[in-house]
MIBA-804788 format. One record per residue (C-alpha): y, z, x. Coordinates in nm, 2 decimals. Layout:
<pts>
PT      Y      Z      X
PT      Y      Z      X
...
</pts>
This chain:
<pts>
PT      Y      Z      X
PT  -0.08  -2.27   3.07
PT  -0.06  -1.96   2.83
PT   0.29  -1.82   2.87
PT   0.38  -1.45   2.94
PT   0.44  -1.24   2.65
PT   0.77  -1.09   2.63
PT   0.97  -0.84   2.57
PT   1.27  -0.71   2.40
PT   1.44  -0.33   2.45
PT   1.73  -0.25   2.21
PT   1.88   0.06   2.27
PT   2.08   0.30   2.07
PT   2.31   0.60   2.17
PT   2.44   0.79   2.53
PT   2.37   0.69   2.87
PT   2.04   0.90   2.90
PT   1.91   0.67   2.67
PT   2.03   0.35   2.87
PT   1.82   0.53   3.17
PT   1.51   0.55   2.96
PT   1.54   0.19   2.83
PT   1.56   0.09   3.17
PT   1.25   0.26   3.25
PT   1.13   0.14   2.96
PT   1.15  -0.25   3.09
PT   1.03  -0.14   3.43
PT   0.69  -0.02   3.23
PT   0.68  -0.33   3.02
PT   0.72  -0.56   3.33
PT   0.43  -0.39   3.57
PT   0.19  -0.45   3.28
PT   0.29  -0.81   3.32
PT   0.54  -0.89   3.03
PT   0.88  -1.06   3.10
PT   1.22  -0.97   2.90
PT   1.27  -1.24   2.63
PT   1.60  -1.40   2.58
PT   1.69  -1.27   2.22
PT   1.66  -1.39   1.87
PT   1.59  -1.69   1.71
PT   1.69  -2.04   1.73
PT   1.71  -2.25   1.43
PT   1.49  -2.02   1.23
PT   1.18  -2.06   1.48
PT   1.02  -1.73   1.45
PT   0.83  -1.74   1.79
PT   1.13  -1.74   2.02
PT   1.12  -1.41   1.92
PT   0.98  -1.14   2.17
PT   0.62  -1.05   2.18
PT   0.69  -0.67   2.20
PT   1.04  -0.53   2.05
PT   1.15  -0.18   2.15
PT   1.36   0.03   1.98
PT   1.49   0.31   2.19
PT   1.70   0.52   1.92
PT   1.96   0.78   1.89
PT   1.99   1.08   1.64
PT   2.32   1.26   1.71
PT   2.51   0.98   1.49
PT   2.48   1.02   1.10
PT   2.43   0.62   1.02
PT   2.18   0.63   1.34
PT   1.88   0.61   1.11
PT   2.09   0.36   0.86
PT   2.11   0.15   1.19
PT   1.74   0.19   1.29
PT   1.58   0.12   0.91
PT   1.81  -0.16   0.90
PT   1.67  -0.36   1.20
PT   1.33  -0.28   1.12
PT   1.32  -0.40   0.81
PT   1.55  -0.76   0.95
PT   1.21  -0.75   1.21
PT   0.97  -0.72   0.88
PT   0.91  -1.05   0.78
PT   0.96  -1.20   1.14
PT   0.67  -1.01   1.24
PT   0.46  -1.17   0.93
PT   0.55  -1.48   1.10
PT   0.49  -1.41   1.40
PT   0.15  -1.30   1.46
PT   0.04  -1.07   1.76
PT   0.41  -0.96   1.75
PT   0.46  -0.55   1.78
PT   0.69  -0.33   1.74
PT   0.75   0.01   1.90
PT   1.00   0.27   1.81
PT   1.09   0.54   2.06
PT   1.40   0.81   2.14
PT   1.56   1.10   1.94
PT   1.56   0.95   1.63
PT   1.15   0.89   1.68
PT   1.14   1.27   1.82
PT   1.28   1.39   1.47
PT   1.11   1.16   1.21
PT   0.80   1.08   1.33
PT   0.55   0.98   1.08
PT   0.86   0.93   0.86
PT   0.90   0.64   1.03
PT   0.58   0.49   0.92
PT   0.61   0.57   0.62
PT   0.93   0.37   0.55
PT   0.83   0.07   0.82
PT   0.47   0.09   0.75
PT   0.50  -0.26   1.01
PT   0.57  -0.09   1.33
PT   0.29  -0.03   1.57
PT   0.42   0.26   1.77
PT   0.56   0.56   1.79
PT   0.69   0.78   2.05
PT   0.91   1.05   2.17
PT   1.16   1.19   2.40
PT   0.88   1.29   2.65
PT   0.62   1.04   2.68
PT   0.80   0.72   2.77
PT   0.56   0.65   3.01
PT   0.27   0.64   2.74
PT   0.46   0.30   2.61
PT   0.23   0.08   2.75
PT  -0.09   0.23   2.64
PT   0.03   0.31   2.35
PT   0.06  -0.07   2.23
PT  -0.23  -0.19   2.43
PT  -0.42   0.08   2.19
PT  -0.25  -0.06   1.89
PT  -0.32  -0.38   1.96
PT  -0.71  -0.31   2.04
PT  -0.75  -0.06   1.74
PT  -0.53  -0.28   1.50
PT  -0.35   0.03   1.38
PT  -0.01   0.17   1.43
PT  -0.02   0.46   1.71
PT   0.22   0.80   1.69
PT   0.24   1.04   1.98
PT   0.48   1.28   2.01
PT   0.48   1.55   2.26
PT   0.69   1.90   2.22
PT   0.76   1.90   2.66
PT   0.83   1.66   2.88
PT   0.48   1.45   3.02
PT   0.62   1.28   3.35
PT   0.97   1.31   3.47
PT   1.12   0.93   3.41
PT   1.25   0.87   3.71
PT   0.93   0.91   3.83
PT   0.84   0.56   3.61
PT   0.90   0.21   3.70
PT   1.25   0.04   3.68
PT   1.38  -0.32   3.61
PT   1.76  -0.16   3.63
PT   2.04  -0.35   3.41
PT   2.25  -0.42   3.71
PT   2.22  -0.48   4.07
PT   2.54  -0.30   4.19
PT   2.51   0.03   4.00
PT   2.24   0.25   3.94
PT   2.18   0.52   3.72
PT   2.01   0.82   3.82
PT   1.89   1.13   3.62
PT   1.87   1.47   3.81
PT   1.81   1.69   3.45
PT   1.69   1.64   3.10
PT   1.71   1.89   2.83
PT   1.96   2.14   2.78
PT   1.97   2.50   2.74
PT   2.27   2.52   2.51
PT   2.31   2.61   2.10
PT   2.60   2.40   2.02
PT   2.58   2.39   1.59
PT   2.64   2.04   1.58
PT   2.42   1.93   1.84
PT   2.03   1.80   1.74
PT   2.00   1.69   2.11
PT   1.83   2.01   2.23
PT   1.55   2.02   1.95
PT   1.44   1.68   2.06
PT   1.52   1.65   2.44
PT   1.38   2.00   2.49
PT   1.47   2.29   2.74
PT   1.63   2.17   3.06
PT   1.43   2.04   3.30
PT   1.55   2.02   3.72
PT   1.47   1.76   3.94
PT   1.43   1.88   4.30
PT   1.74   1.78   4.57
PT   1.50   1.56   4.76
PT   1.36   1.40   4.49
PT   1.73   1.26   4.40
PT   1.84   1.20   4.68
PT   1.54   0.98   4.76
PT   1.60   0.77   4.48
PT   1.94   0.75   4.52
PT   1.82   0.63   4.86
PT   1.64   0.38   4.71
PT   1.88   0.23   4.53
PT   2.09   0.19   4.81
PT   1.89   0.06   5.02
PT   1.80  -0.17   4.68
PT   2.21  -0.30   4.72
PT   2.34  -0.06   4.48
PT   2.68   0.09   4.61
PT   2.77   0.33   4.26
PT   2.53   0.58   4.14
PT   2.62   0.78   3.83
PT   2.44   1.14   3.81
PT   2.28   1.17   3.46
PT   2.23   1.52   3.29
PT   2.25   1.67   2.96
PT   2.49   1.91   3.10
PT   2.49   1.78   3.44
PT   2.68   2.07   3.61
PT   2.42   2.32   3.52
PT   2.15   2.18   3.73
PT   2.06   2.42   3.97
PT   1.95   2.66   3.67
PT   1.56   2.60   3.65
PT   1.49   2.69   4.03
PT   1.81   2.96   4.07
PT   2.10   2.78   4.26
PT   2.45   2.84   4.08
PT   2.63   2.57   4.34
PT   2.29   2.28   4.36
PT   2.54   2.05   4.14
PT   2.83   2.09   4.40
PT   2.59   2.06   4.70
PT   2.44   1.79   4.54
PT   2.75   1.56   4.55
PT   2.82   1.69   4.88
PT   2.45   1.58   4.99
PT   2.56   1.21   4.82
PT   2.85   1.20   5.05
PT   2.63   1.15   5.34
PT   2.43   0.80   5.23
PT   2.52   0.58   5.45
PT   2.61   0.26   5.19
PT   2.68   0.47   4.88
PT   3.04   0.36   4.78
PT   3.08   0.54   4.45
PT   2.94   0.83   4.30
PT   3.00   0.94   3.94
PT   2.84   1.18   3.68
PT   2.83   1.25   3.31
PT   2.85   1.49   3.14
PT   2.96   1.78   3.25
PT   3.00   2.13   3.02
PT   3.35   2.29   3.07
PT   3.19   2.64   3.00
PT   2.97   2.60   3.36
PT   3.21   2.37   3.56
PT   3.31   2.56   3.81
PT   3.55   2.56   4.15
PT   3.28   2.48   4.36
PT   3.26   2.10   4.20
PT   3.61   2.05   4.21
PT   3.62   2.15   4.59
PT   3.31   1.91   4.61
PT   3.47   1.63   4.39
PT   3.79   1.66   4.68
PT   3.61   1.69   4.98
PT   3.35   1.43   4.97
PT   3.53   1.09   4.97
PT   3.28   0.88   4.77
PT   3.27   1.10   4.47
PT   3.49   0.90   4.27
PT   3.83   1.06   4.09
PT   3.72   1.06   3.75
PT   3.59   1.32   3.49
PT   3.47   1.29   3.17
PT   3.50   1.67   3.05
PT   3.43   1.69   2.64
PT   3.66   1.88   2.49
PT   3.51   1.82   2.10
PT   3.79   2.02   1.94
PT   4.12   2.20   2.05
PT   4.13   2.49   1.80
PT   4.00   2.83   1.95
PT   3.79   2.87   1.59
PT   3.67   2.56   1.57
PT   3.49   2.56   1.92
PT   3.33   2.95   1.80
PT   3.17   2.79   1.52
PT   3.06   2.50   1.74
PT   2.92   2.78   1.98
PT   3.09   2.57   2.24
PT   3.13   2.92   2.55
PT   3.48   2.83   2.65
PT   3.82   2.78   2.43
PT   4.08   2.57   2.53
PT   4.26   2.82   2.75
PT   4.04   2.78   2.98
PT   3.94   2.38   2.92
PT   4.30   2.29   3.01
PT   4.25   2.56   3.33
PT   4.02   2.33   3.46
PT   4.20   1.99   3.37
PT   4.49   2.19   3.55
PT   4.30   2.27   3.86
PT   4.13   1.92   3.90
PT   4.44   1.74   3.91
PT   4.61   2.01   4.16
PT   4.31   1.87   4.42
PT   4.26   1.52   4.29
PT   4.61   1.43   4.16
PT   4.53   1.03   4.08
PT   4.21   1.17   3.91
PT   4.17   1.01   3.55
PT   4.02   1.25   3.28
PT   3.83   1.13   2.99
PT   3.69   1.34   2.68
PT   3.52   1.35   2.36
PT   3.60   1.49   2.04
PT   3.50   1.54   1.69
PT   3.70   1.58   1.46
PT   3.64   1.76   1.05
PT   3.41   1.99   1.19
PT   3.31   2.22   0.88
PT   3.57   2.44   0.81
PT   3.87   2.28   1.01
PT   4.19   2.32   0.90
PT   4.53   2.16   0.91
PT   4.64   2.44   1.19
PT   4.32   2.35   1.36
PT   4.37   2.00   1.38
PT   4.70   2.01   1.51
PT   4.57   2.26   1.79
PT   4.33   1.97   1.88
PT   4.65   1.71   1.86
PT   4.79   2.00   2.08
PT   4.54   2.00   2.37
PT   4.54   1.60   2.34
PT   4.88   1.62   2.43
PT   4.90   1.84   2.69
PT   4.58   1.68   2.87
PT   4.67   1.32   2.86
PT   4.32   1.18   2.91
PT   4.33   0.83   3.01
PT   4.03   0.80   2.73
PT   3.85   0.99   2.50
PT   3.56   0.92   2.26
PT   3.66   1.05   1.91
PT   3.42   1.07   1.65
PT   3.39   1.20   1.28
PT   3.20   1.49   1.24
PT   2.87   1.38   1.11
PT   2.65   1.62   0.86
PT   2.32   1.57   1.09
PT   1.96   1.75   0.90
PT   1.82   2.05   1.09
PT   2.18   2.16   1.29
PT   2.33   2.49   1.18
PT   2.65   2.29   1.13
PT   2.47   2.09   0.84
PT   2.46   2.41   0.65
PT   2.79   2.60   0.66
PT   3.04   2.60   0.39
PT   3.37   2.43   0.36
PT   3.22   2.03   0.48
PT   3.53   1.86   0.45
PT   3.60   1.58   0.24
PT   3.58   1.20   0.41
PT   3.94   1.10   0.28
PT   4.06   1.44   0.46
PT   3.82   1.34   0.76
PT   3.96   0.96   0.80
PT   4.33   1.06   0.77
PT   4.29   1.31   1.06
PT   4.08   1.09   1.29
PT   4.34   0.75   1.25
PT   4.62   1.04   1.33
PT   4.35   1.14   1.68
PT   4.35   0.82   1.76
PT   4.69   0.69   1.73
PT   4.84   0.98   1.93
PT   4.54   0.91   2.24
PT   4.58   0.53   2.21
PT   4.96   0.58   2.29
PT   4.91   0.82   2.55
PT   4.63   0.59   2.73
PT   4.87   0.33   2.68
PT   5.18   0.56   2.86
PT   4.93   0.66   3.13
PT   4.79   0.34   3.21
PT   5.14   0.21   3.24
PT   5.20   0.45   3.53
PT   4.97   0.27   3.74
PT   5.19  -0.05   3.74
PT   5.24  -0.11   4.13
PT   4.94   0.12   4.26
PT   4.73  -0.05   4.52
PT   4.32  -0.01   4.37
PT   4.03  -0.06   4.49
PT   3.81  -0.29   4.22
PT   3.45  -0.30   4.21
PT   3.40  -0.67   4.10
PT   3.10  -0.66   3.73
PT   2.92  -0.92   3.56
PT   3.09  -0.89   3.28
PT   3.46  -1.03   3.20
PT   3.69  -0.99   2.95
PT   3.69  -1.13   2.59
PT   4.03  -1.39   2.72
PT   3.91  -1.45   3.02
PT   3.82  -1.82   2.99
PT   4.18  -1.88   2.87
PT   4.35  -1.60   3.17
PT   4.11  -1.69   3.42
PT   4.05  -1.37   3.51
PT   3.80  -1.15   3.65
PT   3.72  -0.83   3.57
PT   3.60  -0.43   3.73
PT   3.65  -0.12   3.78
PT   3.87   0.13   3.96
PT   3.77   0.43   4.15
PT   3.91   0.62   3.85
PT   3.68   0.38   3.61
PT   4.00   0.26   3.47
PT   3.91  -0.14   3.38
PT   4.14  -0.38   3.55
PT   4.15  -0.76   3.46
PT   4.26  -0.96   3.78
PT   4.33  -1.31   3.92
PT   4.21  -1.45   4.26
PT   4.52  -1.67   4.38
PT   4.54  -2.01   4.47
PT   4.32  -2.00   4.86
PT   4.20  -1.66   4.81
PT   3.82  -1.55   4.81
PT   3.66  -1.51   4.49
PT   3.48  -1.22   4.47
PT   3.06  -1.18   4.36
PT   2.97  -0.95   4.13
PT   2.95  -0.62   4.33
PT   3.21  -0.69   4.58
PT   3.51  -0.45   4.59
PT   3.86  -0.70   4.54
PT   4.22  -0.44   4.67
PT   4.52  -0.53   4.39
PT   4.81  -0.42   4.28
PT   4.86  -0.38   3.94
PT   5.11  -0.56   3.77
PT   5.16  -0.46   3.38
PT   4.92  -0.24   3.14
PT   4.79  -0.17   2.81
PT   4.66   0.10   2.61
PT   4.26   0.01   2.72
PT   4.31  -0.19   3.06
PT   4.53  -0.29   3.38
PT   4.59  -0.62   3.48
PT   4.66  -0.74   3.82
PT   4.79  -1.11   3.86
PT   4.86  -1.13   4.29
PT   5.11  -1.36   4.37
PT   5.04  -1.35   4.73
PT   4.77  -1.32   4.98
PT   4.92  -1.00   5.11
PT   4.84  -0.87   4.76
PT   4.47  -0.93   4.73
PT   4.21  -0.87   4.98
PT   3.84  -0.86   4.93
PT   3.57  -0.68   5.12
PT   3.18  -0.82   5.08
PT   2.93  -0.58   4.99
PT   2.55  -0.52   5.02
PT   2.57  -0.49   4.64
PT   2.75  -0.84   4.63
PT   2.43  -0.96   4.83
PT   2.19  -0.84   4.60
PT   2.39  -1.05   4.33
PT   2.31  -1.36   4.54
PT   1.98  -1.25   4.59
PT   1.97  -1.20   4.20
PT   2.09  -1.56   4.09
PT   1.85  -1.72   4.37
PT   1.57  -1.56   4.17
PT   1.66  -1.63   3.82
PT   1.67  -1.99   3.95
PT   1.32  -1.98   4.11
PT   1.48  -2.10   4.43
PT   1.51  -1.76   4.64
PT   1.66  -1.84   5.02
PT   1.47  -1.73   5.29
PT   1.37  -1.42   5.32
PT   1.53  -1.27   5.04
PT   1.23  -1.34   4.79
PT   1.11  -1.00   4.63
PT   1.40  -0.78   4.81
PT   1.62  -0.75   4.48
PT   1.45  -0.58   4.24
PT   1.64  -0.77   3.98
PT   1.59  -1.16   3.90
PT   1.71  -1.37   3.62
PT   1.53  -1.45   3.33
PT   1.29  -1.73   3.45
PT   1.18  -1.59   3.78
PT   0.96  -1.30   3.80
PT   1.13  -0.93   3.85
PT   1.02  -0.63   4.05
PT   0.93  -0.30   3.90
PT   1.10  -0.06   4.13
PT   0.96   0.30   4.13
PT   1.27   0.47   4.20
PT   1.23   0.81   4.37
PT   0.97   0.75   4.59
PT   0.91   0.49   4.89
PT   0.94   0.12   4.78
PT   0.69  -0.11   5.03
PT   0.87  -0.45   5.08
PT   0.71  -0.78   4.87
PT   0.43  -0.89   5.10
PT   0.55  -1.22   5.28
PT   0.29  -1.54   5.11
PT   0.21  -1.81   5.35
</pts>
C-alpha cells in the first residue's frame, strides 16, 4: 500500500499565528495528508514530512535569522528527498515575499497573511507546474475560522472574533501585514464557540489583535463586553479567556462583564510596553500610565484574586535612564503575576526604525536583566501569596520538566497561574481536561505546587473535555470504543483525524456497517 504523505507545520510568533497554523493542518488534512512525527532518524531523509510549513513571524528582529536558518537546515534534505515541498507563510512571508525566493530559491510556496486557505492549491499547483508559486493578497480572502481545523488540543480551543488592527503604534509592523481590522459577526462566534463545546472543549480563549475593540467595523462600542456576557450562557463552557486587549479602548463595561459572568476567567493580560509617559508618545501607544494603572486599579477592586500579566519593551529609541526607572516604577506598583519583556528590536519599514537616539545593545541588556530581576522577584512574592488558597486546576497534556522524578501532574488555575500537583496515595488521577480542586502548598517565581496530604485536600470533577481525551487516545490507537469513533475531532498520530469546520454546523461521522 502507498502510504499517505505527510505533513509538518512549524510555527513562529503570537497566538494568532498558532490559530492560523491550526487551520493550517485542518486544510492539509481534508486534502488527505496526515501530520508527520518530526525529523529524522538516524540520518534517514524520508522520515521527514512530505509537505513542511513554515508559518512565520515578523515583529521579532532575529525572526527572519530564525526562518533563513531552517530553510536552508531543509535544503539539502529536500535534495534527498524527492517530491518533498516546502511552503512558507505568515508576517514574515507578507513582508518579504519574492525575497524569500530569492534567498531559498528551494521552497515551493509562498503566501500571506490573507490567503491561508489558498495553501492547498497553492502546492498542488507547484507540484503540477514544477515551479515555486507566490501569492500574496493586500485584504483578507476568507475569514479563517471559516477554514478547516485539526486543533492542538482537545480541552481548549482557540477562537478568533478580529484580525487586523486599526492602530499606528511606531514599533508595530503587525498592521502593514495583518491589514485593517476586520469583525466577525456575534453569531458567527458564538457558533463556533458552540462547536467546540459541543466538540469537548471546556476553555475558549477570544483571539484579536486588539481584542477589546471589536465592535468597531459594524458600530457597537460595548460588542466585546456583550460578547463575554453572551459566552456566559454556553451551557458546557468552563473557562473563557482573551488576548490581547489595548488599555487605551478597555473600558468599564469589560470589567463589569469580566465580574458578572462567572466563566470569564480572572486573568488579564494588559500590555503595558513601557512606563514612561514619553516613551509611550513616541510609541503612539493613546493612553499613559496614569491611566494604565487606573485600570489595573479598577480590575482588582471587582475581581480582587484577578492575576494581571503584561508586556514590555524595553530601549525603545530614545529612552532614558529617568524613563526606565518610570517603567521599573509602574512594574512596581502593578505587581503582574507575569510579564513578557522584550528588547526593543530595530524592525525595517516601522517609524521606530528611523528616529534618532537607537540605543546601544550593552545600555539595552543592562536595563532588560535589571526588568527582569525586579518582575521575577515580584512573581516570585505574589505567587507565594497563594500558599494555602483552594484552586480549581484544569488538568493539560503537558507536565513539568521534573515531573518523572516529583511525580507530578500538571495545569492551570482559573487565573492561568501553572500549578504542579500530586494525586495521593487512593485518590483519582485526573485525564487531561479534567478539573483536579488543591490547595497550594509552597511557590516559586514561575509556578505553584500543591502536594495534598489528604483526601479532604484533593477532589476531582470529570469533564466532557476529559472525555474527548479518552476519545482522543482510543483513536491514535486505532481502537476507538463504541460509539465514539469520529466524535473527537482530534486522534493520535496513526489513526485518521477530522477536519472540523469550526463556525458553522458539524454533521456527525456517518456510522459504517
Amino acid at each position: 500500500m502507498t502510504r499517505p504523505r505527510t505533513y509538518q507545520v512549524r510555527t513562529f510568533g503570537c497566538q494568532m499565528n498558532v490559530h492560523d497554523s491550526e487551520r493550517m493542518a485542518g486544510l492539509l488534512e481534508a486534502t488527505g495528508l496526515v501530520e508527520a512525527a518530526g525529523g529524522p532518524a538516524d540520518g534517514h531523509f524520508e522520515n521527514y514530512a512530505d509537505v513542511v510549513v513554515f508559518n512565520t513571524c515578523a515583529v521579532r528582529e532575529n525572526a527572519d535569522n530564525k526562518l533563513y536558518g531552517s530553510l536552508g537546515m531543509l535544503a539539502p534534505v529536500k535534495k534527498a528527498h524527492p517530491g518533498m515541498q516546502i511552503a512558507v507563510g505568515g508576517c514574515l512571508a507578507q513582508k518579504d515575499r519574492e525575497t524569500i525566493l530569492k534567498r531559498a530559491p528551494w521552497v515551493d510556496v509562498v503566501f500571506g497573511t490573507h490567503n491561508v486557505g489558498s495553501l492547498p492549491v497553492l502546492l498542488e499547483r507547484a507540484r503540477h507546474n514544477d515551479d515555486a508559486q507566490l501569492e500574496i493578497l493586500e485584504s483578507l480572502d476568507v475569514f479563517p475560522s471559516t477554514l478547516p481545523v485539526k486543533r492542538d488540543s482537545v480541552y481548549a480551543g482557540w477562537v478568533s472574533i478580529s484580525v487586523g488592527c486599526n492602530n499606528t503604534c511606531t514599533f508595530c509592523i503587525v498592521p502593514s501585514l495583518r491589514g485593517k481590522e476586520r469583525d466577525r459577526r456575534p453569531g458567527e462566534i458564538l457558533a463556533e464557540i458552540q462547536a467546540l463545546v459541543d466538540d469537548g472543549v471546556i476553555e475558549v480563549t477570544l483571539l484579536g489583535q486588539n481584542v477589546n475593540s471589536y465592535g468597531v467595523e459594524f458600530g457597537d462600542r460595548q460588542a466585546f463586553s456583550k460578547l463575554l456576557r453572551a459566552c456566559g450562557g454556553i451551557s458546557g463552557l468552563e473557562r473563557v479567556r482573551f488576548t490581547s486587549p489595548h488599555p487605551a479602548a478597555f473600558t468599564d463595561d469589560v470589567i463589569d462583564a469580566m465580574a458578572q459572568t462567572p466563566n470569564v476567567m480572572p486573568q488579564l493580560h494588559m500590555p503595558l510596553q513601557s512606563g514612561s509617559d514619553k516613551v509611550l508618545k513616541d510609541m503612539r501607544r493613546s493612553y499613559r500610565s496614569a491611566k494604565f494603572l487606573g485600570i489595573l486599579d479598577r480590575v482588582r477592586e471587582r475581581i480582587p484574586h484577578a492575576a494581571i500579566s503584561t508586556d514590555i519593551i524595553v530601549g525603545f529609541p530614545g529612552e532614558t535612564e529617568e524613563d526606565f526607572q518610570a517603567t521599573l516604577d509602574v512594574v512596581e506598583r502593578s505587581r503582574f503575576a507575569t510579564a513578557f519583556t522584550f528588547q526593543y528590536s530595530k524592525r525595517p519599514g516601522t517609524p521606530a526604525a528611523e528616529l534618532p537616539d537607537q540605543l546601544p545593545k550593552a545600555v539595552v541588556q543592562e536595563r532588560f536583566e535589571r526588568l527582569t530581576a525586579l518582575q521575577d522577584r515580584i512573581a516570585a512574592e505574589e505567587n507565594a501569596r497563594q500558599i494555602g488558597r483552594t484552586v480549581e486546576v484544569m488538568v493539560t497534556a503537558q507536565s513539568g520538566r521534573k515531573a518523572a522524578q516529583t511525580r507530578r501532574l500538571s495545569g492551570r488555575a482559573q487565573d492561568q497561574r501553572l500549578v504542579h500537583f500530586t494525586v495521593p496515595d487512593g485518590g483519582t488521577v485526573p485525564r487531561p481536561g479534567d478539573l483536579v480542586t488543591v490547595t497550594i502548598t509552597s511557590a516559586a517565581a514561575f509556578h505553584l505546587v500543591a502536594d495534598p496530604e489528604a483526601g479532604s485536600d484533593y477532589s476531582v470533577r470529570r469533564s466532557s473535555a476529559g472525555d474527548a481525551w479518552d476519545r482522543s487516545q482510543a483513536g491514535s490507537c486505532g481502537t476507538p470504543s463504541a460509539g465514539q469513533a469520529g466524535q473527537s475531532g482530534h486522534t493520535g498520530s496513526t489513526g485518521p483525524r477530522r477536519a472540523v469546520a469550526l463556525g458553522m454546523p458539524a454533521l456527525p461521522a456517518p456510522l459504517v456497517g
